[in-house]
N, C-alpha and C positions, 0 to 999 in steps of 0.2 A: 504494500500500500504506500502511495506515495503520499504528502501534502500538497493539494491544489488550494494555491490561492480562490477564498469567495468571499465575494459580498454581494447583501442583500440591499436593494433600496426599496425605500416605502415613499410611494407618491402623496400621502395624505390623506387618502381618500380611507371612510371609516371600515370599510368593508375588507381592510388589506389586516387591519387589528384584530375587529371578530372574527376574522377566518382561519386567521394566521396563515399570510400568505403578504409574498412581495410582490411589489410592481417588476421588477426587475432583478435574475440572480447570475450573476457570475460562477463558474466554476474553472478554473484552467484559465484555458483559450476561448471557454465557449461562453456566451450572454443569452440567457433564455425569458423572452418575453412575457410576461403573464397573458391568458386571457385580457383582453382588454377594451371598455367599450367606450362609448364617448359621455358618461356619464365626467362632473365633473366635480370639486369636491364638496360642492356644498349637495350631492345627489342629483342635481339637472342633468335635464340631456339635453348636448350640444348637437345639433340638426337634427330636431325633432323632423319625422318625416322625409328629409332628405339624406338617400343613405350613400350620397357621397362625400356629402359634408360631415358626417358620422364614422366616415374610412380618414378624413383629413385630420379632423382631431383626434382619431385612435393616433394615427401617425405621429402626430405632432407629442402626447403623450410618450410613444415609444423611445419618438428620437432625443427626448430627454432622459429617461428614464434609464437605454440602455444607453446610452452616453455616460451617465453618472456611474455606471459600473463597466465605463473605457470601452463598450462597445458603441458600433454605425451602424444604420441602415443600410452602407453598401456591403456590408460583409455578412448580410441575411441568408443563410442557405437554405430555413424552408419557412413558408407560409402558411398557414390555417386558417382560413376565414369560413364563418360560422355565422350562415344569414338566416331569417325567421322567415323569409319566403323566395321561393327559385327564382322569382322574377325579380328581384334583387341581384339575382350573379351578374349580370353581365355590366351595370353599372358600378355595383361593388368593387366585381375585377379590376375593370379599367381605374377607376380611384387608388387601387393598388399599385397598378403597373404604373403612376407616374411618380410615386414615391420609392420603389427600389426597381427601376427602367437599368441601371447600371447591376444592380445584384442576380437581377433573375435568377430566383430561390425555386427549387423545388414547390410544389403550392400544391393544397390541397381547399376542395371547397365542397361542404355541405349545407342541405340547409336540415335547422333543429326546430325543434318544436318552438321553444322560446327560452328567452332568455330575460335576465333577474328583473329585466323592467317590461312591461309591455311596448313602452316607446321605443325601446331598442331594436333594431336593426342588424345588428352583425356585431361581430365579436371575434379578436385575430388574435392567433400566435404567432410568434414569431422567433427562430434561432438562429443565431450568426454562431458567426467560428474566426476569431482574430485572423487580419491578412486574405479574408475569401472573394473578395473583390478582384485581385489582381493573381491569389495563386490558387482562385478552385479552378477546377476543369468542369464545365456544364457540358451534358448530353443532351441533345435534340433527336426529337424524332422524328418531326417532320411535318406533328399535326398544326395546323394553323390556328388555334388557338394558342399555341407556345408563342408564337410570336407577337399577336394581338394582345395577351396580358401579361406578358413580358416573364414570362418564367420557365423556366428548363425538364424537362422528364426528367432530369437529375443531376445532383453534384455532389462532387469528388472536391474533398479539402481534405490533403493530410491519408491516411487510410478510411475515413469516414464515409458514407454513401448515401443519399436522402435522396429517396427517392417519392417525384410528385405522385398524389392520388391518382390511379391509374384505371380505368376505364374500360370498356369494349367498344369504344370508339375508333375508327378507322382516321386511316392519314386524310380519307375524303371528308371525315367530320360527319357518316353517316355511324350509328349505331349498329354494330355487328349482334346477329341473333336478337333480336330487342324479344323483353320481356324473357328470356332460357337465361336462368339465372348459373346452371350448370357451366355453358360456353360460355357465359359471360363472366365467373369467376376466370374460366380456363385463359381466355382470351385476355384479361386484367395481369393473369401471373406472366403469361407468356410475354407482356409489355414491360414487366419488371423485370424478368428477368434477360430480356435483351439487354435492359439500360444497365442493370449490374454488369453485363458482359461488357459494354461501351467503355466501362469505368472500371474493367479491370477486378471484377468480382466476380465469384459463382453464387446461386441461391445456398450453398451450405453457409454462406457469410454474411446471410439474414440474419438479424440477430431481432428486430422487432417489427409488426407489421399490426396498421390497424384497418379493420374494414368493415365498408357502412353499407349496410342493406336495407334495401327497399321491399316491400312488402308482408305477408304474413310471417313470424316467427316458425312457423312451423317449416317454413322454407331452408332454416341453417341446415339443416341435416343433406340438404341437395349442397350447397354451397360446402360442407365439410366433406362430401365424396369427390367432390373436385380438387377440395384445396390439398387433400391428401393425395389424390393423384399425381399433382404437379411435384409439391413437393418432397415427395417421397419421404426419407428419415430426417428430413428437416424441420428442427422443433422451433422455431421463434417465442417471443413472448409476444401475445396477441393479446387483443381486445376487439368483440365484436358487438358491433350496435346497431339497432333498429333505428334507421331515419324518415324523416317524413316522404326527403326528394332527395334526389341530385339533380345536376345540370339540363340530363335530358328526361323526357317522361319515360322512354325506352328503357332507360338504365335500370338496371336491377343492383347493380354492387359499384363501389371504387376501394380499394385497394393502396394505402402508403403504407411505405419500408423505408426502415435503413439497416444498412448492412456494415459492416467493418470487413477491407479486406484482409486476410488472411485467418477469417476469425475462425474458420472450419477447424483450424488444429490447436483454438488457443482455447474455444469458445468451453463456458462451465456453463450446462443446464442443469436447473434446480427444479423438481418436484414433491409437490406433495407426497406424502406418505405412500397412499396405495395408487402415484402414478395415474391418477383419471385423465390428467390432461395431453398423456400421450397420443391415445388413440383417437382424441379431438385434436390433432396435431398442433399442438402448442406446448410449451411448457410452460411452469409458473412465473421462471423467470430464468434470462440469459444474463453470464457477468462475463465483459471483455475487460481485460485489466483493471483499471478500479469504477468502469461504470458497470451498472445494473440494470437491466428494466425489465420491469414486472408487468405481470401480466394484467389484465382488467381482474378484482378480485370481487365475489360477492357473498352472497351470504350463504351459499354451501357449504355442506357440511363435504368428511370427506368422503362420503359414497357418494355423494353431487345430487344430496336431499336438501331443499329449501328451507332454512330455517325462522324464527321471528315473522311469520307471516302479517304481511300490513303494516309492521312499524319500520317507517323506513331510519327512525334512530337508531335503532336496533340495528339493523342491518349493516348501514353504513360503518357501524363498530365493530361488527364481525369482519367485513370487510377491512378495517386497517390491522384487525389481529392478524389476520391472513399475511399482508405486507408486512406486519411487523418480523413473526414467523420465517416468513422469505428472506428479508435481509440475512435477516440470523445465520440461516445456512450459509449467504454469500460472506459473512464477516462484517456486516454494516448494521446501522441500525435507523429509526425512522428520524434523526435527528441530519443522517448524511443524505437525507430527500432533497432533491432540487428542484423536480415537477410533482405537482401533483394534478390530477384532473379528473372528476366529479361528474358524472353521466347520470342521470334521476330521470327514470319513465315519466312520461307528461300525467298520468292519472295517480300520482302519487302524495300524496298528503307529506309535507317536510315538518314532522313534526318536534321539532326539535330547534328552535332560534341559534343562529350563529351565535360564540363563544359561549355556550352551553356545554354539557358534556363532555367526554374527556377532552383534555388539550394536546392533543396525537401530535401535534406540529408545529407547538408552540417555540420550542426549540430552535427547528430546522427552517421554517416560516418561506416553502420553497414558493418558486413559480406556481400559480395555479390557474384552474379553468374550470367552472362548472355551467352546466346548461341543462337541458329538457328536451328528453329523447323521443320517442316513438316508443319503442319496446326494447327490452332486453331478450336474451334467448331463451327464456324459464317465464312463463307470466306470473308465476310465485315474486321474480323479483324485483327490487323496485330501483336499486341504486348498484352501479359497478363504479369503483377506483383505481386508478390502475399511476405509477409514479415510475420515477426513474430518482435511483442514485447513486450518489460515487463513494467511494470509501472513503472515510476521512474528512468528508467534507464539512461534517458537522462542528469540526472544531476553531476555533480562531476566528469564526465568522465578524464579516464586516461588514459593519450597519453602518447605511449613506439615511438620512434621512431626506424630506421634503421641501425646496427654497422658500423661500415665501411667499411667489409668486405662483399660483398653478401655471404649469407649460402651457395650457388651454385659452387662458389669459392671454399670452401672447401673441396668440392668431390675430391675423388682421381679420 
């Protein structure tokens, strides 16, 4: 285990305190954006209704925030924007692409049921990687959306690989197979795993992959005959989510990774006890050198029986036992978390107010992100968490606090 430098910054806003979570967290080389929306700190939302102006002040947010912890917008290598209706992407996007036009990050884009305000609109992550401007290598692949929102099928900084949410869309921008969610997971892997090949990777050097499905839950089961197909003994740490849309109506799935190369022969998979998550081809969680990431965790038990039914306080606290549990085998604990993120089915009662109950993160106070799903894969459950961390990182932490001024403020 080495020491990475981290620091955390808190933008001000109350909800970074009762959540225990930063605006902004450095670890290493890497600055990972929180969730982040255009509320501002007195709770307002900045362009009500207009969700470009709502992508502008997320930005302008950002490039404070990861600024204060020595990160750019030009060194973004992936995106996450998370809009409250599909007819939002295509404005969303563009609002993106004129704030990192020089970065073009890996990007992924869903939309969620909703998010903490009903006036909000979208809500973006963002991770750079010091130096990724001028030394990543982006892959293209040719579809014409990569060029119109300004961002790459994938980038290579370092041994790293982010790969964008990936699709069964054709180089023509027609949807392949629309509505076969089978071919169209098939078709999603086979896009990633070209772009790992561009960049000098194999699918054994997956090390995380998340993916959003569209339609009934009863469908994962087609979706996990495929994904186990492609991937053959390759375990990842996954997380799978019920969404409302993506991009096109056609679409049934997308599909983001990142892989580390050479990680086939370094890579440590962790398991539960009796191994359930095998033969769902995932593990619980994969560790490359001193990072970690886990997998969506929820309130299963370990024969993958539902537990605390209804309460999703409940649940959400068996769920960080579960991550806590994880670390442990990798050597970490929940204090060396840097991300966390928060997935709650839209028919779920949150019965439990922020800084209630245990303070699981009060510590570590990483990146975070929560919203409002569709379904999970169990309709027993109501809430999945899934986190990433590094060894060691929990110690020495460095706390930037907030100017006097909100960033938001400063927009003309």
């Amino acid at each position: 285990m080495t020491t990475q430098r981290r620091i955390n910054v808190t933008s001000g806003r109350a909800l970074e305190t009762q959540a225990h979570y930063s605006r902004a967290v450095r670890v290493g080389d890497t600055v990972l954006q929180a969730g982040t929306t255009a509320l501002d700190r007195q709770g307002r939302v900045r362009g009500e209704g207009d969700v470009a102006r709502q992508v502008d002040t997320i930005m302008a947010i950002a490039e404070w925030s990861m600024g204060k912890a020595g990160g750019r917008l030009a060194d973004v290598v992936r995106s996450r924007l998370y809009v409250t209706d599909v007819a939002l992407a295509d404005p969303a996007a563009r609002a993106v692409a004129r704030h990192l036009r020089d970065a073009r990050p890996a990007a992924t884009l869903v939309q969620v049921s909703r998010l903490v305000d009903p006036a909000l609109l979208v809500e973006i992550e963002l991770d750079a990687v010091d130096g990724a401007r001028d030394g990543a290598r982006r892959i293209a692949s040719g579809r014409p959306l990569e060029d119109l929102y300004a961002y790459s099928r994938a980038v290579r900084v370092g041994d790293r690989i982010f790969v964008s949410g990936s699709t069964a869309l054709n180089a023509r921008g027609e949807v392949e197979a629309p509505g076969d969610l089978y071919r169209q997971t098939r078709a999603a892997l086979d896009t990633i795993f070209r772009a790992l090949g561009e960049a000098g990777a194999t699918p054994a050097d997956v090390v995380y992959t998340k993916t959003f499905l569209t339609g009934p839950p009863s469908d994962a089961a087609v979706h996990t005959r495929a994904w186990l197909e492609a991937l053959g003994d390759v375990r990842p740490a996954s997380t799978l989510l019920f969404v409302p849309g993506l991009v096109h109506p056609a679409m049934r799935v997308e599909i983001e990774a990142e892989a580390v190369a050479g990680a086939a022969t370094s890579r440590g998979d962790i398991y539960t006890q009796q191994q359930r998550e095998k033969p769902r081809g995932y593990a619980r969680a994969v560790a490359v050198g001193d990072w970690i990431w886990v997998s969506g965790c929820t309130a299963l038990d370990a024969s993958g029986q539902p537990r605390a039914a209804g309460d999703w306080a409940a649940q959400s606290d068996l769920a960080v036992e579960t991550i806590r549990w994880t670390l442990e085998q990798a050597g970490a604990t929940l204090d060396d978390v840097v991300r966390r993120r928060t997935f709650t089915v839209d028919a779920a009662e949150v019965n439990r107010p922020y800084g209630q109950g245990p303070a699981w993160f009060a510590g570590s106070r990483p990146a975070a992100l929560g919203c409002r799903i569709a379904a999970l894969a169990r309709p027993e459950l109501l809430v999945e968490i899934e986190v990433a961390a590094v060894k060691g990182a929990g110690a020495g932490i460095e706390r930037i606090g907030p100017d006097e001024l909100d960033p938001v403020d400063r927009m003309r």
